[in-house]
mmCIF file of the N, C-alpha and C atoms, coordinates in Angstrom:
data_MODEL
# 
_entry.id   MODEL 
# 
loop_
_atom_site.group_PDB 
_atom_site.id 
_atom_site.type_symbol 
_atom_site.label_atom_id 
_atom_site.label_alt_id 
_atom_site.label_comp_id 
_atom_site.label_asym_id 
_atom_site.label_entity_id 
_atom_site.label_seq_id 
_atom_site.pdbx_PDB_ins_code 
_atom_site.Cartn_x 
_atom_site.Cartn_y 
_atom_site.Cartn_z 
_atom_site.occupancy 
_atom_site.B_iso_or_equiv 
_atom_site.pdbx_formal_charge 
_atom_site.auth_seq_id 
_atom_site.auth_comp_id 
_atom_site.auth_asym_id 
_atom_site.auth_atom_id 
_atom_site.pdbx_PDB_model_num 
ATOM 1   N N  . UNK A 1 1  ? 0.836   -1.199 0.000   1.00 0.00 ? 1  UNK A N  1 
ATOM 2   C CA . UNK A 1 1  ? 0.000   0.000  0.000   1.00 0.00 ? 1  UNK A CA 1 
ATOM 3   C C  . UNK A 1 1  ? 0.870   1.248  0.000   1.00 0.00 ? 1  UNK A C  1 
ATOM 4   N N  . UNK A 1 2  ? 0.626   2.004  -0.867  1.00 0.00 ? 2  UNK A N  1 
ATOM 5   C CA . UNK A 1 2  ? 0.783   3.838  -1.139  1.00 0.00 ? 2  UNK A CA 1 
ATOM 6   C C  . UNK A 1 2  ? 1.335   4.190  0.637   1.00 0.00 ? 2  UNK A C  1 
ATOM 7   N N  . UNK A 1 3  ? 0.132   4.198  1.400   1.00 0.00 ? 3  UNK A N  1 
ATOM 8   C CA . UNK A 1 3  ? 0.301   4.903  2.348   1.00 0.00 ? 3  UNK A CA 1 
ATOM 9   C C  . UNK A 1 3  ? 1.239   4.214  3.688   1.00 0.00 ? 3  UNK A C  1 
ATOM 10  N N  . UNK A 1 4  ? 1.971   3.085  3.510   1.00 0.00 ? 4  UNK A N  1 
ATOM 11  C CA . UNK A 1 4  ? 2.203   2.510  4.410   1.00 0.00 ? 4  UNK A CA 1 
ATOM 12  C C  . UNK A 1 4  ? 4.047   2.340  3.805   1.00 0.00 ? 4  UNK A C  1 
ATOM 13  N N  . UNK A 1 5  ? 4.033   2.483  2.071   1.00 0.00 ? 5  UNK A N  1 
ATOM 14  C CA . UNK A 1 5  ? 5.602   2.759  1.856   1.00 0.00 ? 5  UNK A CA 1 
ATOM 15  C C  . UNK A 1 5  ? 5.766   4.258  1.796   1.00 0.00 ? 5  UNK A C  1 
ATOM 16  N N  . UNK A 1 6  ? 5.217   5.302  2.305   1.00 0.00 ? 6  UNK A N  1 
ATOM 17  C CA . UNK A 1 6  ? 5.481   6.446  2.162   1.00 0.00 ? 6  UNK A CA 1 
ATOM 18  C C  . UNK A 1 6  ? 5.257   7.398  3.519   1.00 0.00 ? 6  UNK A C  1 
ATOM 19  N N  . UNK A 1 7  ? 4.526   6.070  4.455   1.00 0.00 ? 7  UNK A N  1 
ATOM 20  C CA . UNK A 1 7  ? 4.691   6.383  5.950   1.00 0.00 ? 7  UNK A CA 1 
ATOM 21  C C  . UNK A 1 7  ? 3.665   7.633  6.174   1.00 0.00 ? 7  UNK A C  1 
ATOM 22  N N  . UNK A 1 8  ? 2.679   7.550  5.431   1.00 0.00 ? 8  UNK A N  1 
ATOM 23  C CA . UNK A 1 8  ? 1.232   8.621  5.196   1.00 0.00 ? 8  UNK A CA 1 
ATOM 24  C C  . UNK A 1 8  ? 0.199   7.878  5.621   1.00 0.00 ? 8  UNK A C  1 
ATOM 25  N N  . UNK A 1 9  ? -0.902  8.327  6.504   1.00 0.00 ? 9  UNK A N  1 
ATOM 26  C CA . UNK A 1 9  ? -1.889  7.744  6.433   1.00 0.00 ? 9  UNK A CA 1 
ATOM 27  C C  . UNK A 1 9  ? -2.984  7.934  5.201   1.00 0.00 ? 9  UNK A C  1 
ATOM 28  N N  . UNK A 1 10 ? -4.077  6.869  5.133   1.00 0.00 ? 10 UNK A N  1 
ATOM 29  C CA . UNK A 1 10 ? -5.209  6.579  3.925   1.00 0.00 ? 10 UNK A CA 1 
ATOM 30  C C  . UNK A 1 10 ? -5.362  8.087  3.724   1.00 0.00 ? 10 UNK A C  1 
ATOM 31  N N  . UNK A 1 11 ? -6.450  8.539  4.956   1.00 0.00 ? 11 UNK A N  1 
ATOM 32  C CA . UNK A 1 11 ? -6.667  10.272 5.068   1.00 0.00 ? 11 UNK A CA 1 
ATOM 33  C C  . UNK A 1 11 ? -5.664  11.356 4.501   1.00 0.00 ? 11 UNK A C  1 
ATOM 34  N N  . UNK A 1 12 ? -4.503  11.025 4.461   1.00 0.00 ? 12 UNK A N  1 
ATOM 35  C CA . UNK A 1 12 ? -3.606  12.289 4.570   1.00 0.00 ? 12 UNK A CA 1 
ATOM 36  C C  . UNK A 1 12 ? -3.256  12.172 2.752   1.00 0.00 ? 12 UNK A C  1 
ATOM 37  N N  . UNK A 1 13 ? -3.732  10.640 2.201   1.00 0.00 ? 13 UNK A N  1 
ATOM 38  C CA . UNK A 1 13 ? -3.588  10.337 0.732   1.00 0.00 ? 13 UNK A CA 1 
ATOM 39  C C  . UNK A 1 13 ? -4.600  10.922 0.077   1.00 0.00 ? 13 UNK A C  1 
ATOM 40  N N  . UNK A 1 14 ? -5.603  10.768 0.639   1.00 0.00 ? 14 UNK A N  1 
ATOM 41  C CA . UNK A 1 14 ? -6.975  11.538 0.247   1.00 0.00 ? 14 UNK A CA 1 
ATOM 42  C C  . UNK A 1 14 ? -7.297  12.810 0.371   1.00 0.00 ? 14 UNK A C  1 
ATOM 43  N N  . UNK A 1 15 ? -6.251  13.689 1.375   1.00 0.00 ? 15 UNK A N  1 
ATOM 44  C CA . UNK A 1 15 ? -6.314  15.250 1.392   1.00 0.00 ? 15 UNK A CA 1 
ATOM 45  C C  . UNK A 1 15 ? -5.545  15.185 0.070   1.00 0.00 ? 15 UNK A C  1 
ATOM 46  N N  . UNK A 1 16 ? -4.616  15.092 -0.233  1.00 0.00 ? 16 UNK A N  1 
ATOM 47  C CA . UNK A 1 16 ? -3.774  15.459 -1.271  1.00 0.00 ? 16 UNK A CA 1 
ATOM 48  C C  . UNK A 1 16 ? -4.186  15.333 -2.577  1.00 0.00 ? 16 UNK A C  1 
ATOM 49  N N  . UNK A 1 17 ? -5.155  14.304 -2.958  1.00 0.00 ? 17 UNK A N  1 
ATOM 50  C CA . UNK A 1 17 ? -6.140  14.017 -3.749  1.00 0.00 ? 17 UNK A CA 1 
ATOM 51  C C  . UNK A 1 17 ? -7.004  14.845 -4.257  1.00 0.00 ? 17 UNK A C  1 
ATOM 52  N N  . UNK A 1 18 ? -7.414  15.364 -3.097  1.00 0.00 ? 18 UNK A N  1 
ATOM 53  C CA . UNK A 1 18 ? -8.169  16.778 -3.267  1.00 0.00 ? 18 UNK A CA 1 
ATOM 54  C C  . UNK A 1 18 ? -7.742  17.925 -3.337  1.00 0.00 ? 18 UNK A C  1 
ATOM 55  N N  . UNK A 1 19 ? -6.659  17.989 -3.084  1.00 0.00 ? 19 UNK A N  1 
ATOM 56  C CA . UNK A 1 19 ? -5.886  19.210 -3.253  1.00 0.00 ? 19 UNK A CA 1 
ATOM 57  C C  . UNK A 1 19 ? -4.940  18.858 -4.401  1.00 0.00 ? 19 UNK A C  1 
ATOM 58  N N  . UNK A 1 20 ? -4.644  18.210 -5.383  1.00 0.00 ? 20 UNK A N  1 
ATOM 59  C CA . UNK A 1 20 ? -3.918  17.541 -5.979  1.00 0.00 ? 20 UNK A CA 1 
ATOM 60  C C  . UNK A 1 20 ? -2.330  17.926 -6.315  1.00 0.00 ? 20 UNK A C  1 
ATOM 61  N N  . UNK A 1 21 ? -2.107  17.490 -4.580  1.00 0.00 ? 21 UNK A N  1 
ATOM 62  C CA . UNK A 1 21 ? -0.496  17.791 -4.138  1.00 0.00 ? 21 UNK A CA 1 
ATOM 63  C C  . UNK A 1 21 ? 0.266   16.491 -4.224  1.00 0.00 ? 21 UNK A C  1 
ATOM 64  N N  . UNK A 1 22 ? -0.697  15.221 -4.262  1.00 0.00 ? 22 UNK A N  1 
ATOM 65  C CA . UNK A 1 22 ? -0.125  14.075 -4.483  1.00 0.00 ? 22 UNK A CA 1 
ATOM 66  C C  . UNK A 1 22 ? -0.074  13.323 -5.942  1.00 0.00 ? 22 UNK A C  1 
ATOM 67  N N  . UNK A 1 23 ? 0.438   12.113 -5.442  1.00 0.00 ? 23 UNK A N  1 
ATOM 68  C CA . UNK A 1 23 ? 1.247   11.645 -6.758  1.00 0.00 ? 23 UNK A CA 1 
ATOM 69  C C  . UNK A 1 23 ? -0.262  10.989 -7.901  1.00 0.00 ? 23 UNK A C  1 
ATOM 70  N N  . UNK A 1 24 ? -0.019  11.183 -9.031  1.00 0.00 ? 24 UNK A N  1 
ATOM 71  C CA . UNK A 1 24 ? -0.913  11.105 -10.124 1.00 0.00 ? 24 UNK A CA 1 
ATOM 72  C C  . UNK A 1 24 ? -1.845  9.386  -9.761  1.00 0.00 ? 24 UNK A C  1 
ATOM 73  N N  . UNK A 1 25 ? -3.168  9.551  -10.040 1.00 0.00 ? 25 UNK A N  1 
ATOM 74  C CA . UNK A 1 25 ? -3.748  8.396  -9.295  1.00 0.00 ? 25 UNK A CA 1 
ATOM 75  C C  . UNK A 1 25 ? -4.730  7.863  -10.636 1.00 0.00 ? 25 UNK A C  1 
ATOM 76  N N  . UNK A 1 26 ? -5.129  6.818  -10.460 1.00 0.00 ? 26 UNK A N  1 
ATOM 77  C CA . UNK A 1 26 ? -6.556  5.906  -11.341 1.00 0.00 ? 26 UNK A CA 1 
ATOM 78  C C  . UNK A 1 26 ? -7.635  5.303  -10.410 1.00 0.00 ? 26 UNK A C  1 
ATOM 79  N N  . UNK A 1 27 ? -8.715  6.262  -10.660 1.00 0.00 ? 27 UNK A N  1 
ATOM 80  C CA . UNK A 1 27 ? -9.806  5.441  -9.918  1.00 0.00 ? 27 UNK A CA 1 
ATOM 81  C C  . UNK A 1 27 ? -10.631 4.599  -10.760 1.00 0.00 ? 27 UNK A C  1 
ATOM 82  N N  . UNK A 1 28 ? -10.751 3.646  -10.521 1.00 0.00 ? 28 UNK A N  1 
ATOM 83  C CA . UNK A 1 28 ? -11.545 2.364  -10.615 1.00 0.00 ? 28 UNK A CA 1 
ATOM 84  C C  . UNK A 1 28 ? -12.683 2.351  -9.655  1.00 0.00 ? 28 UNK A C  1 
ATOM 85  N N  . UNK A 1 29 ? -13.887 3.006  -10.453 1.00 0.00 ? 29 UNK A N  1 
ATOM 86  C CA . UNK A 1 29 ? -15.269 2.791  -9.443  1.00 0.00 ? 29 UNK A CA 1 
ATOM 87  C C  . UNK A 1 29 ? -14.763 3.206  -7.841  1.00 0.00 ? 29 UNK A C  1 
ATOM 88  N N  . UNK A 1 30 ? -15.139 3.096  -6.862  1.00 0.00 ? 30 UNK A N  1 
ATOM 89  C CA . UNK A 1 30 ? -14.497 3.654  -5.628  1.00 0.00 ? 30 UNK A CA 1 
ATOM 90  C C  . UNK A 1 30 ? -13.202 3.675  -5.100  1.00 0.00 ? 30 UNK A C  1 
ATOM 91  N N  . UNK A 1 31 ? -12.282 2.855  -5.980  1.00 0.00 ? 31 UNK A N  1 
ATOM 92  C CA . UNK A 1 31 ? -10.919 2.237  -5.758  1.00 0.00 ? 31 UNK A CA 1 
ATOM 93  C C  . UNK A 1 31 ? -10.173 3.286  -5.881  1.00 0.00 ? 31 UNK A C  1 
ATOM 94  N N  . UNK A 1 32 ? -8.932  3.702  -5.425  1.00 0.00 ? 32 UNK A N  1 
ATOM 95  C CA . UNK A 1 32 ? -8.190  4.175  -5.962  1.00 0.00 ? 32 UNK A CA 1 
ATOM 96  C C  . UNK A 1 32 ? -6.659  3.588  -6.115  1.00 0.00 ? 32 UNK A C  1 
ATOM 97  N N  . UNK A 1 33 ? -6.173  3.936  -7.346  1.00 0.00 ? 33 UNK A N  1 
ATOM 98  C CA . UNK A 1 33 ? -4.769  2.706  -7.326  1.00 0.00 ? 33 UNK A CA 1 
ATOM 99  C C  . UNK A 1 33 ? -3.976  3.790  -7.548  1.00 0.00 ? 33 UNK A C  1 
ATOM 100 N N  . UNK A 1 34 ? -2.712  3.396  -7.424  1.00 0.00 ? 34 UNK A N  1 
ATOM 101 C CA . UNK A 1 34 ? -1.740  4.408  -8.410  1.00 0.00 ? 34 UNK A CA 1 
ATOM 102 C C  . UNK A 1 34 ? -0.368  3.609  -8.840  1.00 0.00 ? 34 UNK A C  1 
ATOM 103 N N  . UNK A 1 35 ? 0.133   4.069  -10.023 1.00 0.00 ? 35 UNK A N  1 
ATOM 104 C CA . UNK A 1 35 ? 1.148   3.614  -10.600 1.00 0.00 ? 35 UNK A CA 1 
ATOM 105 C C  . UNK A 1 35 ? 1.928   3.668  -9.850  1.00 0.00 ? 35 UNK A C  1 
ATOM 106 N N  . UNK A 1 36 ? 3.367   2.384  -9.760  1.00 0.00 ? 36 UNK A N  1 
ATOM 107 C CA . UNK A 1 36 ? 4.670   2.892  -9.151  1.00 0.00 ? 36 UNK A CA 1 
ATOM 108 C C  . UNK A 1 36 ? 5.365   3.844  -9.932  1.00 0.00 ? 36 UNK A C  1 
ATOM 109 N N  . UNK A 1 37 ? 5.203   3.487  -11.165 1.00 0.00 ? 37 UNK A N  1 
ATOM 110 C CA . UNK A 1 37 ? 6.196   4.985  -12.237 1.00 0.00 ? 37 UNK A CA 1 
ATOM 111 C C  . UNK A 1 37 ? 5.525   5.976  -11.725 1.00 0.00 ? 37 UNK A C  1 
ATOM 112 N N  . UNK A 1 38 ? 4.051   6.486  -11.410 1.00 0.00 ? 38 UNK A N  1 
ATOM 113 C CA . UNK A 1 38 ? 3.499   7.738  -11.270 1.00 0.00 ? 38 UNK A CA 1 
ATOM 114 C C  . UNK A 1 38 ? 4.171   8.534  -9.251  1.00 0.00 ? 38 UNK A C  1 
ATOM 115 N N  . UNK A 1 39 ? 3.832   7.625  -8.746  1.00 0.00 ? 39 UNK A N  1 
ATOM 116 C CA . UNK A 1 39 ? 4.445   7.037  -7.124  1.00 0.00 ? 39 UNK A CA 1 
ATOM 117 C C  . UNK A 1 39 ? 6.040   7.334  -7.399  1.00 0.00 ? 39 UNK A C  1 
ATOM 118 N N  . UNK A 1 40 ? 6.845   6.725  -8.040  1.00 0.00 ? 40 UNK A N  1 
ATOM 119 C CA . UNK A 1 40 ? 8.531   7.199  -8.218  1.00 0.00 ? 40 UNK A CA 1 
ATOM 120 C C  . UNK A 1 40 ? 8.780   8.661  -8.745  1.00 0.00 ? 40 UNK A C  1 
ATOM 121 N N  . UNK A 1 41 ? 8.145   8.989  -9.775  1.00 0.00 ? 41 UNK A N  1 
ATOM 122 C CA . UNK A 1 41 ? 7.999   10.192 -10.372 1.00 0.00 ? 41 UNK A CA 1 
ATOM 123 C C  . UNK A 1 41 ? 7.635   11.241 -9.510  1.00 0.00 ? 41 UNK A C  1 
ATOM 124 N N  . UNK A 1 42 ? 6.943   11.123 -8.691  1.00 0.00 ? 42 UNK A N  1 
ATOM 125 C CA . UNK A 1 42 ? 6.144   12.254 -7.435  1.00 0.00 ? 42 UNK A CA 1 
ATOM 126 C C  . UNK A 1 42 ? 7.380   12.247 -6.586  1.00 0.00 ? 42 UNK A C  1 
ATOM 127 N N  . UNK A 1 43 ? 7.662   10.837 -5.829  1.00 0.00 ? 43 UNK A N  1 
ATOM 128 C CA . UNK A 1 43 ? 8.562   11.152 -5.395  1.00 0.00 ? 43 UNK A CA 1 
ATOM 129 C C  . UNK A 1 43 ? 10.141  11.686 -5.564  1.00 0.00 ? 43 UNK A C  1 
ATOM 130 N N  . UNK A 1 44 ? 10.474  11.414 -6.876  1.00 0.00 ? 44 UNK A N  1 
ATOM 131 C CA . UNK A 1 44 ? 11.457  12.418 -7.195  1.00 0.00 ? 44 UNK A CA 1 
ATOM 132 C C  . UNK A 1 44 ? 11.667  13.590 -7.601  1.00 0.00 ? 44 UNK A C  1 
ATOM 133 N N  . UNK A 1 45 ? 10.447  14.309 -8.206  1.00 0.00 ? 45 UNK A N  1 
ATOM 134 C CA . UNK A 1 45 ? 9.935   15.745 -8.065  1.00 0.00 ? 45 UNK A CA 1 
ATOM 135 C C  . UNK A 1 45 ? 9.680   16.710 -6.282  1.00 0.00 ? 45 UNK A C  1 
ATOM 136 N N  . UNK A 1 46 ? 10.103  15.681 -5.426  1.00 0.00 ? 46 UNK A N  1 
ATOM 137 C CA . UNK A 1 46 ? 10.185  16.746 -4.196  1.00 0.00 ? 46 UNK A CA 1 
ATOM 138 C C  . UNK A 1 46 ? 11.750  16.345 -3.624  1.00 0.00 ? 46 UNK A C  1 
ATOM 139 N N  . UNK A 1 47 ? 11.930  16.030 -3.961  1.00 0.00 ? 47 UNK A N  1 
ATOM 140 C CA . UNK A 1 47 ? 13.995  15.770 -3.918  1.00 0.00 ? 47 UNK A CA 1 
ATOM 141 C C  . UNK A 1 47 ? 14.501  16.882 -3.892  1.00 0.00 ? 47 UNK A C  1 
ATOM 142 N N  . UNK A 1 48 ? 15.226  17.097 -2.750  1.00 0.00 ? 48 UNK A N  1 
ATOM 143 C CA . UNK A 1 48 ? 15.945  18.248 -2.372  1.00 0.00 ? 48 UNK A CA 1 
ATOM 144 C C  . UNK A 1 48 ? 17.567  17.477 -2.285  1.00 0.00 ? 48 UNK A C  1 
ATOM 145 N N  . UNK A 1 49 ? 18.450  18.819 -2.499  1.00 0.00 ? 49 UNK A N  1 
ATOM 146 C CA . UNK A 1 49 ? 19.679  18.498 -2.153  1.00 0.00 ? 49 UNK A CA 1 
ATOM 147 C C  . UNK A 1 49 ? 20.105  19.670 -0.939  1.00 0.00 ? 49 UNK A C  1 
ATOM 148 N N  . UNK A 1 50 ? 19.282  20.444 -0.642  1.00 0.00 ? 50 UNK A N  1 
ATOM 149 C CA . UNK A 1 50 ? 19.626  21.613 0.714   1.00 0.00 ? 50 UNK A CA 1 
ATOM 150 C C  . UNK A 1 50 ? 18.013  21.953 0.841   1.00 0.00 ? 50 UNK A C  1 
ATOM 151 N N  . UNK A 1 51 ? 18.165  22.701 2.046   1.00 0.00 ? 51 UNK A N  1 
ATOM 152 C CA . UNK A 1 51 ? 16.764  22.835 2.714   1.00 0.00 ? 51 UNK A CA 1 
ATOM 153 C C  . UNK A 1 51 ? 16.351  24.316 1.675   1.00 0.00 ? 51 UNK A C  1 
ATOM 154 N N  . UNK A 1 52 ? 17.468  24.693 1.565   1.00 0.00 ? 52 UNK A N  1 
ATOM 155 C CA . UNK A 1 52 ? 16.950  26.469 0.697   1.00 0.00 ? 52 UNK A CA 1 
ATOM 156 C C  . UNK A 1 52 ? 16.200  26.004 -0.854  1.00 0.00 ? 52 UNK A C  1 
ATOM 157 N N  . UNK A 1 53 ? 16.399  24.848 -1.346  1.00 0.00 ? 53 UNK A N  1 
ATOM 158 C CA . UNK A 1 53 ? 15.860  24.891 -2.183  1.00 0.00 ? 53 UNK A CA 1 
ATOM 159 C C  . UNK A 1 53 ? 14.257  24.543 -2.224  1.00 0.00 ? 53 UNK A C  1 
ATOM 160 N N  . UNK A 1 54 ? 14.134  24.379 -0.903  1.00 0.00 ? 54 UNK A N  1 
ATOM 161 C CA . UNK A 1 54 ? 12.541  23.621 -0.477  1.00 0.00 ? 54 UNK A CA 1 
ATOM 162 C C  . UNK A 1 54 ? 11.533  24.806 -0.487  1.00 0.00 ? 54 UNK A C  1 
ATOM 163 N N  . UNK A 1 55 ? 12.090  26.273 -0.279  1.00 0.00 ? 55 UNK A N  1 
ATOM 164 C CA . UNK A 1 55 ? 11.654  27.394 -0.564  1.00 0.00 ? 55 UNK A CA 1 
ATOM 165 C C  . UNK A 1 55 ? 10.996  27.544 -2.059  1.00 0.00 ? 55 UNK A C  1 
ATOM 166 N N  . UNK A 1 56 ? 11.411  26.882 -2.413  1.00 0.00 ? 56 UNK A N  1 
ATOM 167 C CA . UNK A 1 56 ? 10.999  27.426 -4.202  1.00 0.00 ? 56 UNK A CA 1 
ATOM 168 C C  . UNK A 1 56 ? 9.574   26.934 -4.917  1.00 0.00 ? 56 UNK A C  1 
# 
């Protein structure tokens, strides 16, 4: 599960959802899944190498 390799709870996957701060998703009727390429991709778009760049 999404929220359990990224140390997020279900809820905190579903704010982001709605705010669409999280990683690119497919719903299937009530389901929601998401790609690992879409899941790797998110997560390497917030990759910092110093904290000053977290400003941007």
């Amino acid at each position: 599960m999404l929220a359990e390799r990224i140390k997020q709870t279900e809820r905190t996957l579903s704010e982001w959802r709605i705010r669409g701060d999280g990683p690119a998703y497919i719903r299937v009727g009530r389901t929601v899944r998401y790609r690992p390429e879409a899941v790797d991709e998110w997560l390497l778009s917030r990759e910092f190498t110093g904290t000053a760049q977290e400003a941007h």
